[in-house]
N, CA, C and O atoms as a printed pandas DataFrame, in Angstrom:
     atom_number atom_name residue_name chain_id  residue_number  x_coord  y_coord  z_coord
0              1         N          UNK        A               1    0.844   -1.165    0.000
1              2        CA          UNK        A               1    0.000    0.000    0.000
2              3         C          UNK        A               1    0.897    1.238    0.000
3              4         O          UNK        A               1    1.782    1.184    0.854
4              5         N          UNK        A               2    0.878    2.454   -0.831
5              6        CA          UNK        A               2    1.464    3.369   -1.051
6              7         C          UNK        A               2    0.511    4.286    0.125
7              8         O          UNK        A               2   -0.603    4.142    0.628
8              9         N          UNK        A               3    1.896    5.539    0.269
9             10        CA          UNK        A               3    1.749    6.287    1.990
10            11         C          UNK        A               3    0.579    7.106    0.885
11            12         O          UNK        A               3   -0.030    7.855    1.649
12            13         N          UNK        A               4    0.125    7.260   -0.224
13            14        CA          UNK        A               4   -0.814    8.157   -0.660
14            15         C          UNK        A               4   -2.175    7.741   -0.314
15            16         O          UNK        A               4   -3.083    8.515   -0.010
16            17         N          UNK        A               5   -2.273    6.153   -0.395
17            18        CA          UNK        A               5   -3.556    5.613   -0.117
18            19         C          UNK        A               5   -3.665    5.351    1.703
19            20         O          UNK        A               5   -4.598    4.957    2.401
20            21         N          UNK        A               6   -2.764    5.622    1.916
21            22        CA          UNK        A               6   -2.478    5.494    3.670
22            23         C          UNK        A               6   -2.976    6.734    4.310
23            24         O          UNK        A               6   -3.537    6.646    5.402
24            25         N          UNK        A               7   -2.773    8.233    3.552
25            26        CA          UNK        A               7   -2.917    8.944    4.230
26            27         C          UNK        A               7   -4.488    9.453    3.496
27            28         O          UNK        A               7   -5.182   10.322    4.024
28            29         N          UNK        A               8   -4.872    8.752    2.226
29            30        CA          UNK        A               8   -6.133    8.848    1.785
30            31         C          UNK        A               8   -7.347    8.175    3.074
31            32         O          UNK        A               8   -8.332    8.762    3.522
32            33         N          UNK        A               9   -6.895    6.919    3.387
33            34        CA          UNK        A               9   -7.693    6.249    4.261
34            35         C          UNK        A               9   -7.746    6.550    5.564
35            36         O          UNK        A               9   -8.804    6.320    6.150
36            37         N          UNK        A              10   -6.727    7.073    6.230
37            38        CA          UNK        A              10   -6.353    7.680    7.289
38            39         C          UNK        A              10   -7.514    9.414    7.323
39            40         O          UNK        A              10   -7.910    9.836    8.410
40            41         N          UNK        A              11   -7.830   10.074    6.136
41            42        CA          UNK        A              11   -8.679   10.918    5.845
42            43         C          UNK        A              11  -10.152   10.665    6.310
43            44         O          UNK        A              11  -10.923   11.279    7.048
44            45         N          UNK        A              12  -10.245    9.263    5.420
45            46        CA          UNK        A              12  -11.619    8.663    5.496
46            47         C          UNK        A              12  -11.983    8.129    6.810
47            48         O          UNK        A              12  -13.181    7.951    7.027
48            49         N          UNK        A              13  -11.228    7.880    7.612
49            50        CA          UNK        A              13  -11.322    7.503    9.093
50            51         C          UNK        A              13  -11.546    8.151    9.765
51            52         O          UNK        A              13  -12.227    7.834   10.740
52            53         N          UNK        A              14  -11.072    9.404    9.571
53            54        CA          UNK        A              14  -11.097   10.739   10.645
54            55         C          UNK        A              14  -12.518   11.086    9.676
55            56         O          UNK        A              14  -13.541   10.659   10.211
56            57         N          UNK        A              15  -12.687   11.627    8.649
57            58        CA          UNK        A              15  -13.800   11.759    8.421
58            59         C          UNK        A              15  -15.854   11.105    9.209
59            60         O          UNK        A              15  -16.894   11.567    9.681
60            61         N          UNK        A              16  -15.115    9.654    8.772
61            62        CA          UNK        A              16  -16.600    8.967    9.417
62            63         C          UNK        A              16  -16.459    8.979   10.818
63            64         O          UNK        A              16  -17.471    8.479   11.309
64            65         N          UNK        A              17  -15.443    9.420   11.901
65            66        CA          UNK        A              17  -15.595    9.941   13.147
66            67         C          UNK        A              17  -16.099   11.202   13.283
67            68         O          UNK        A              17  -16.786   11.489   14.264
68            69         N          UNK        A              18  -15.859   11.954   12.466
69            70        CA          UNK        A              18  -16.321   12.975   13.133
70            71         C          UNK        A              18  -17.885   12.866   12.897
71            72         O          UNK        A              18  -18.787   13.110   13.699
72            73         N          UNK        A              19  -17.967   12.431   11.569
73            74        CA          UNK        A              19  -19.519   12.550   11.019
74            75         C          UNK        A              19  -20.286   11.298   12.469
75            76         O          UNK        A              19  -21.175   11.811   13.148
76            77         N          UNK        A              20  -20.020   10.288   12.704
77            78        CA          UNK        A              20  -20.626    9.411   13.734
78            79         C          UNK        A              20  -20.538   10.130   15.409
79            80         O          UNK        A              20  -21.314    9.742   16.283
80            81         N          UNK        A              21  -19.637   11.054   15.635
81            82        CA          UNK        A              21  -19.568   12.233   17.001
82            83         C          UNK        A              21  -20.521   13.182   16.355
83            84         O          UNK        A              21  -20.737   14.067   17.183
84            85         N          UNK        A              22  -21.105   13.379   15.400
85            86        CA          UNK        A              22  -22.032   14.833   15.207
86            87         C          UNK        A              22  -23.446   14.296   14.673
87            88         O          UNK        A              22  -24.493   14.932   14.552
88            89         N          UNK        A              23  -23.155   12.777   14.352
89            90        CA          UNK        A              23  -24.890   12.246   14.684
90            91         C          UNK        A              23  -25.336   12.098   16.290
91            92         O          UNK        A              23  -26.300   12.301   17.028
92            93         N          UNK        A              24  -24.011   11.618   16.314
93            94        CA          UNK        A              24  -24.332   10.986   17.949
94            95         C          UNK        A              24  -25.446   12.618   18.981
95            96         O          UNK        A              24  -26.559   12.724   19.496
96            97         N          UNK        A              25  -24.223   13.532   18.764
97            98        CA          UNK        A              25  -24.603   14.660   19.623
98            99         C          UNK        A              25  -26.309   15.243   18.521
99           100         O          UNK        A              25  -27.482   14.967   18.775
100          101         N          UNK        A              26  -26.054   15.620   17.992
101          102        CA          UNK        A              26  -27.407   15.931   16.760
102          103         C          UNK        A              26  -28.304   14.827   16.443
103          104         O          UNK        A              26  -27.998   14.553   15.283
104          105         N          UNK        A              27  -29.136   14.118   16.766
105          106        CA          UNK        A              27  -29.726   12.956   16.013
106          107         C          UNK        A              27  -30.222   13.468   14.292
107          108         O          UNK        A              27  -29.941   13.096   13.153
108          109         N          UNK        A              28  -31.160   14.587   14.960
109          110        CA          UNK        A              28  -31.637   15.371   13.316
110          111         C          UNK        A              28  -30.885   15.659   12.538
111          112         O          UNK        A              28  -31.330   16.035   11.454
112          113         N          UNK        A              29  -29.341   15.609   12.753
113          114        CA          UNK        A              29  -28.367   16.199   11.502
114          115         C          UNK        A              29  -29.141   14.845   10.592
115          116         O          UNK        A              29  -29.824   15.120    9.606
116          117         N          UNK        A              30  -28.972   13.539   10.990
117          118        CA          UNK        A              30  -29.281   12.693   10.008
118          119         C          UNK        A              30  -30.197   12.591    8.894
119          120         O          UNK        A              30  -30.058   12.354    7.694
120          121         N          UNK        A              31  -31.262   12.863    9.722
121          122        CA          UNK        A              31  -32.273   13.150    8.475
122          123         C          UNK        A              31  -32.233   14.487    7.703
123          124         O          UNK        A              31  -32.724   14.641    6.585
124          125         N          UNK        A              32  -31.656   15.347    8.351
125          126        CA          UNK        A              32  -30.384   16.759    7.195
126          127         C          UNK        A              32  -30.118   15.911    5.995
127          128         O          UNK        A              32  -30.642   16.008    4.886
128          129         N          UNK        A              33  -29.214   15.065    6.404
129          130        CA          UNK        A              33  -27.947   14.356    5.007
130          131         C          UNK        A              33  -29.318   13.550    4.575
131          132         O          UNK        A              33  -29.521   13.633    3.364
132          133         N          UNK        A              34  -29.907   13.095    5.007
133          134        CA          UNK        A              34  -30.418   12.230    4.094
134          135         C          UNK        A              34  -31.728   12.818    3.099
135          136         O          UNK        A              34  -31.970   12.367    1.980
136          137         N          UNK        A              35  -32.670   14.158    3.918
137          138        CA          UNK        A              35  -32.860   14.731    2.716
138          139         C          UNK        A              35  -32.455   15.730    1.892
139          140         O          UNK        A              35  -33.041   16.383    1.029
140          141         N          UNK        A              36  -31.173   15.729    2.380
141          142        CA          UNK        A              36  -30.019   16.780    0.965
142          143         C          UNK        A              36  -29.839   15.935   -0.124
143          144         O          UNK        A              36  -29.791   16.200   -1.325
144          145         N          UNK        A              37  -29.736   14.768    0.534
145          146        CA          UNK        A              37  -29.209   13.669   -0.408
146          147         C          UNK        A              37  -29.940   13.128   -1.611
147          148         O          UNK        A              37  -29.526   12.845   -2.735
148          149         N          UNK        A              38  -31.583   13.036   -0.870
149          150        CA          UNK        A              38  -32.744   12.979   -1.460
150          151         C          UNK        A              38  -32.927   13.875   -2.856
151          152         O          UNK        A              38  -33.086   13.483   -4.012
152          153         N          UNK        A              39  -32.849   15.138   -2.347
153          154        CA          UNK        A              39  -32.677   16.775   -2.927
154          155         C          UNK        A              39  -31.993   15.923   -4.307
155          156         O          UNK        A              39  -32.630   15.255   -5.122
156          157         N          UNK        A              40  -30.458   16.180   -4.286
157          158        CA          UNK        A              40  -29.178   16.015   -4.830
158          159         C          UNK        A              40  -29.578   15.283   -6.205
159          160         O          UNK        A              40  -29.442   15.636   -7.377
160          161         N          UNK        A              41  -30.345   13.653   -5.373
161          162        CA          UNK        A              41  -30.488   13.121   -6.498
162          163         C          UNK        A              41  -31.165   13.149   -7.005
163          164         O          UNK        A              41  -30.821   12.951   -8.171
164          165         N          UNK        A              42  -32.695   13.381   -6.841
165          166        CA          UNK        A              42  -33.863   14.051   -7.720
166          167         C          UNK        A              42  -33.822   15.252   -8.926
167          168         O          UNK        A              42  -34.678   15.467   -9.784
168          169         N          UNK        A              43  -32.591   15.929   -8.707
169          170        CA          UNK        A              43  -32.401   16.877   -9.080
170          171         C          UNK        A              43  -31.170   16.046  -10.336
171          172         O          UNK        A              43  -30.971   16.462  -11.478
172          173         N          UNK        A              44  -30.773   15.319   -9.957
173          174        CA          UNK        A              44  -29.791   14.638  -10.859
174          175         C          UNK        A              44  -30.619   13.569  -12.087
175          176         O          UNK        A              44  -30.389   13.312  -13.269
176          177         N          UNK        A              45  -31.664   13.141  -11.101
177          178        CA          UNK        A              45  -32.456   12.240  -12.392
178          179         C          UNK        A              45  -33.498   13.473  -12.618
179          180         O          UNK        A              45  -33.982   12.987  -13.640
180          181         N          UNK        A              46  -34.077   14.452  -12.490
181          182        CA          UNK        A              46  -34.756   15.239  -13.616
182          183         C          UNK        A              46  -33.629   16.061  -14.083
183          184         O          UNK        A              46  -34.070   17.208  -14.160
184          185         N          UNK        A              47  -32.556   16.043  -14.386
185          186        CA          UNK        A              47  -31.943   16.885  -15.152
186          187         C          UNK        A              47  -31.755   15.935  -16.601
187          188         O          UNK        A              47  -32.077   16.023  -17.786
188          189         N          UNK        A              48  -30.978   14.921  -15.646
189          190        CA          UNK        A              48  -31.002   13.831  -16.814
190          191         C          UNK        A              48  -31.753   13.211  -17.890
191          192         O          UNK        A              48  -31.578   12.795  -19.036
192          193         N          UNK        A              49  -32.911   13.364  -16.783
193          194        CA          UNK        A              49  -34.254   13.132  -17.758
194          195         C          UNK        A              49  -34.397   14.470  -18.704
195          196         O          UNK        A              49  -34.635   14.267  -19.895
196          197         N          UNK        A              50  -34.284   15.634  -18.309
197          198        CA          UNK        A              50  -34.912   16.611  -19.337
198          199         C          UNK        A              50  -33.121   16.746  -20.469
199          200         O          UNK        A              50  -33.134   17.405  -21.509
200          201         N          UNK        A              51  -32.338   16.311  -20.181
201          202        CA          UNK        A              51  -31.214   16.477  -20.892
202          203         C          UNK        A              51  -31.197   14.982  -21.831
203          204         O          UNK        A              51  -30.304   15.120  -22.667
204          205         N          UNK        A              52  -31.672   14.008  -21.943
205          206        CA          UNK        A              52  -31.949   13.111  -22.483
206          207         C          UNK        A              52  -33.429   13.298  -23.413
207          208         O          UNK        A              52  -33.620   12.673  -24.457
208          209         N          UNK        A              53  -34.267   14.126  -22.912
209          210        CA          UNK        A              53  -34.874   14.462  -23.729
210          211         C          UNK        A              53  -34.775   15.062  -25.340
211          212         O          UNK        A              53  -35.466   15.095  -26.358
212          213         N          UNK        A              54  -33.316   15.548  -24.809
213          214        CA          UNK        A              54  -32.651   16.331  -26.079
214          215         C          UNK        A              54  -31.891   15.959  -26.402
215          216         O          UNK        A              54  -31.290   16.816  -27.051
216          217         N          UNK        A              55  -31.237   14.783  -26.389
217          218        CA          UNK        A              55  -30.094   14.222  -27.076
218          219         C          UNK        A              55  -28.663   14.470  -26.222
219          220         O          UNK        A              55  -27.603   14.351  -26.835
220          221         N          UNK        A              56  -28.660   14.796  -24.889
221          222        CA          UNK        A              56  -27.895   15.704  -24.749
222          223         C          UNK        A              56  -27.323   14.492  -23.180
223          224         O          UNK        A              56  -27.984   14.224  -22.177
224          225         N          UNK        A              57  -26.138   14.092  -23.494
225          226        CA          UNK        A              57  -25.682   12.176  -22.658
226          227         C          UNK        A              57  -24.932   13.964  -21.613
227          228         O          UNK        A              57  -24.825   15.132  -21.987
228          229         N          UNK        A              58  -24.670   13.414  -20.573
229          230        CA          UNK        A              58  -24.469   14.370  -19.020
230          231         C          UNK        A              58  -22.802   13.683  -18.263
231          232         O          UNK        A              58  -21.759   14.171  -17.829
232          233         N          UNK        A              59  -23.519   11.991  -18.503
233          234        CA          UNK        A              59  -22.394   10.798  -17.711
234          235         C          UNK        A              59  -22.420   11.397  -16.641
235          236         O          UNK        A              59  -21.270   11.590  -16.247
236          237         N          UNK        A              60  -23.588   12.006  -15.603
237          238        CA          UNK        A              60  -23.596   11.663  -14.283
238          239         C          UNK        A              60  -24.669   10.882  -14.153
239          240         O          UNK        A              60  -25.727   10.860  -14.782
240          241         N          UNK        A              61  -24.157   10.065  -13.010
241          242        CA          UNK        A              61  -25.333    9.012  -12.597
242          243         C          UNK        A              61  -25.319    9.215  -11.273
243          244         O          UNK        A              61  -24.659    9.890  -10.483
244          245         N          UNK        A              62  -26.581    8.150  -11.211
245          246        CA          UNK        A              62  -26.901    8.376   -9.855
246          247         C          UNK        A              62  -26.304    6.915   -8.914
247          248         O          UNK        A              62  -26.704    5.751   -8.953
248          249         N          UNK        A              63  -25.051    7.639   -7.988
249          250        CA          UNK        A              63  -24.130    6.377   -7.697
250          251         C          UNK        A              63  -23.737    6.655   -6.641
251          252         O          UNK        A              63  -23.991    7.803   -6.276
252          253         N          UNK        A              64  -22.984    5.791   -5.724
253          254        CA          UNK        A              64  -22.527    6.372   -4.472
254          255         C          UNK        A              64  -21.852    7.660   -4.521
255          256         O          UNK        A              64  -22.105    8.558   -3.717
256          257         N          UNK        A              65  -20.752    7.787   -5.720
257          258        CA          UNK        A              65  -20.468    8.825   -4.804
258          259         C          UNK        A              65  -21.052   10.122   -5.404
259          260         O          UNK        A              65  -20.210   11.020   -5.391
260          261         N          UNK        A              66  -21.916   10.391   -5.783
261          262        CA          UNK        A              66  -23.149   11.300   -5.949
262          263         C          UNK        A              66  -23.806   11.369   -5.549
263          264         O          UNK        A              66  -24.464   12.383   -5.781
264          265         N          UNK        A              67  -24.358   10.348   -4.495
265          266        CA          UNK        A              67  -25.577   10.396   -3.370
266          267         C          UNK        A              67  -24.321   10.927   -2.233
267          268         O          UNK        A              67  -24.774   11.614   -1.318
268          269         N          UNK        A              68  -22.718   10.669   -2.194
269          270        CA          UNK        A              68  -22.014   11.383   -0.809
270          271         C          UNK        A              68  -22.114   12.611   -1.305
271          272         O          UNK        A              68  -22.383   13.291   -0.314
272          273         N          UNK        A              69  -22.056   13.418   -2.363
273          274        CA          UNK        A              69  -21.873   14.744   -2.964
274          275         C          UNK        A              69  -23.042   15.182   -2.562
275          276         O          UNK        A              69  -22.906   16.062   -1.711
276          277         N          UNK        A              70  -24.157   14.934   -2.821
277          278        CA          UNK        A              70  -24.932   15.486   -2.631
278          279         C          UNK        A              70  -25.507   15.497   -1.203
279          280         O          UNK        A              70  -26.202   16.483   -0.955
280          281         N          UNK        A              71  -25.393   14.822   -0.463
281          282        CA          UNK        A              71  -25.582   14.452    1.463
282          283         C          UNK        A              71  -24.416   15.764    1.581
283          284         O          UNK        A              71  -24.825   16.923    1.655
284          285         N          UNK        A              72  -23.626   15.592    1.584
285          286        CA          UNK        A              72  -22.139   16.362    2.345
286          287         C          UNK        A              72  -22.389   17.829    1.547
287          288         O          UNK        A              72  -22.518   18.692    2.416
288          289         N          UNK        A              73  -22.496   18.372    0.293
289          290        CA          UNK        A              73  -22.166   19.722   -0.005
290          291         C          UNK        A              73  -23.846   20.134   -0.916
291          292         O          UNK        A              73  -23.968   21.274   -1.364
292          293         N          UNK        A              74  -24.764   19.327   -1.057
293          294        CA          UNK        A              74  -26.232   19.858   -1.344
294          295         C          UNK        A              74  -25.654   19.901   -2.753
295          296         O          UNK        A              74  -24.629   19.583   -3.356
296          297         N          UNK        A              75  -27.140   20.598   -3.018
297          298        CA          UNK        A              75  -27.343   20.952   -4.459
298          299         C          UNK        A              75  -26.032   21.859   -5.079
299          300         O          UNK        A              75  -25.691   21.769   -6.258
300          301         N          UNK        A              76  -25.470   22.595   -4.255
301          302        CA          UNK        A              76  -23.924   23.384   -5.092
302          303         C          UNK        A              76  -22.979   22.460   -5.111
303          304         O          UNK        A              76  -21.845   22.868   -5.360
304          305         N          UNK        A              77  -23.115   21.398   -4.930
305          306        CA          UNK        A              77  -21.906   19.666   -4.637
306          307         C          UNK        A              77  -22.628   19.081   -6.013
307          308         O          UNK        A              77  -21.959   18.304   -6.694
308          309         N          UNK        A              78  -23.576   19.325   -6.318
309          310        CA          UNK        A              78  -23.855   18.830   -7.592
310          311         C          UNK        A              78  -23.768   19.411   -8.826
311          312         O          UNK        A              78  -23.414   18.854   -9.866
312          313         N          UNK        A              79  -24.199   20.880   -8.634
313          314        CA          UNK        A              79  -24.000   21.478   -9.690
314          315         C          UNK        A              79  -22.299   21.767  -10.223
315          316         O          UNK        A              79  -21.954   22.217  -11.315
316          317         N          UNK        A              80  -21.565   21.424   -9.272
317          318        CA          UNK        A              80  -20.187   21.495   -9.130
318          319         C          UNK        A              80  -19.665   20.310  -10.080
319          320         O          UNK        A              80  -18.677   20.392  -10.810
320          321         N          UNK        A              81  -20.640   19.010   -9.919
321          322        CA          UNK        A              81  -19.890   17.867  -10.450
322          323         C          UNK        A              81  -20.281   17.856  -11.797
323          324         O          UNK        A              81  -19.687   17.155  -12.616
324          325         N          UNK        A              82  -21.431   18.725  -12.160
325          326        CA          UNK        A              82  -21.900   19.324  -13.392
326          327         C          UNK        A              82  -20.967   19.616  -14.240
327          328         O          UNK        A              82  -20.587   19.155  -15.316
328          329         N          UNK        A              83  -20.550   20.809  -13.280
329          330        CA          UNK        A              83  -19.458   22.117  -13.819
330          331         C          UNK        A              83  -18.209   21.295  -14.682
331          332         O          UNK        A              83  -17.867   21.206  -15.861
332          333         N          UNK        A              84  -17.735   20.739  -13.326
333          334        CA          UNK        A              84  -16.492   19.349  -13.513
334          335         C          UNK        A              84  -16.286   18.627  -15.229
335          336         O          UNK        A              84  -15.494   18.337  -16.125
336          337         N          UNK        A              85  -17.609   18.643  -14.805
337          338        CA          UNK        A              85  -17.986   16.873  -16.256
338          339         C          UNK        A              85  -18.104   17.847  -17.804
339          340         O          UNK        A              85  -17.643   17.401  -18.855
340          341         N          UNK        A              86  -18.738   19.103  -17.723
341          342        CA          UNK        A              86  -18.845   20.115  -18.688
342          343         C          UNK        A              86  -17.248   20.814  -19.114
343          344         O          UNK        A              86  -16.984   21.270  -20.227
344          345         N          UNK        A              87  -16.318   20.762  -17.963
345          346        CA          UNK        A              87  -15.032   21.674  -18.223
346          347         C          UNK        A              87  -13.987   20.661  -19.114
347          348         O          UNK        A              87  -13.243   20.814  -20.082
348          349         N          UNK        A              88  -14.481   19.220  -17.961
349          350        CA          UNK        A              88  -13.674   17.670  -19.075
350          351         C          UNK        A              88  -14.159   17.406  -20.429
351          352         O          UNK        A              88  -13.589   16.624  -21.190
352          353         N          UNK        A              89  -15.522   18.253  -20.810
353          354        CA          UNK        A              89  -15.867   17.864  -22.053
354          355         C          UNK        A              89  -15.519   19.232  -23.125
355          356         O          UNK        A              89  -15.894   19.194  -24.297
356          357         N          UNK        A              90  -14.960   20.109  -22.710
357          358        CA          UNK        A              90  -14.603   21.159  -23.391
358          359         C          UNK        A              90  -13.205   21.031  -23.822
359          360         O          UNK        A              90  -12.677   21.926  -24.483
């Protein structure tokens, strides 16, 4: 294992602690993330849908880590991965 994926996972560890210490203390943050998340992806399958209407392929789906994008940073975490996928196709 390379120290890049060491200190990647070492990220992700400290991450789901803090997030499991700020359900613990908050119970309602949870249902927060989960209807941002809700939000995120509804908003990802009617885009898709009205952009498929027109011929017009996006290549975002609706996948884990687009349901974490959208839980963790909302609807500007999506329109971001938008932005992303539009700047790689230019």
């Amino acid at each position: 294992m390379s120290q890049i994926q060491i200190i990647f996972l070492l990220f992700l560890l400290a991450l789901l602690i803090y997030f499991v210490t700020y359900i613990k203390k908050r119970p309602a943050a949870l249902l927060f993330l989960v209807g941002r998340s809700a939000a995120g992806l509804s908003f990802i399958y009617a885009f898709n849908l009205f952009c498929s209407a027109r011929e017009i392929v996006t290549n975002i789906s609706i996948n884990p880590l687009t349901t974490c994008i959208s839980a963790v940073l909302g609807l500007p975490g999506i329109l971001l991965a938008y932005a992303i996928r539009l700047q790689g196709f230019l």
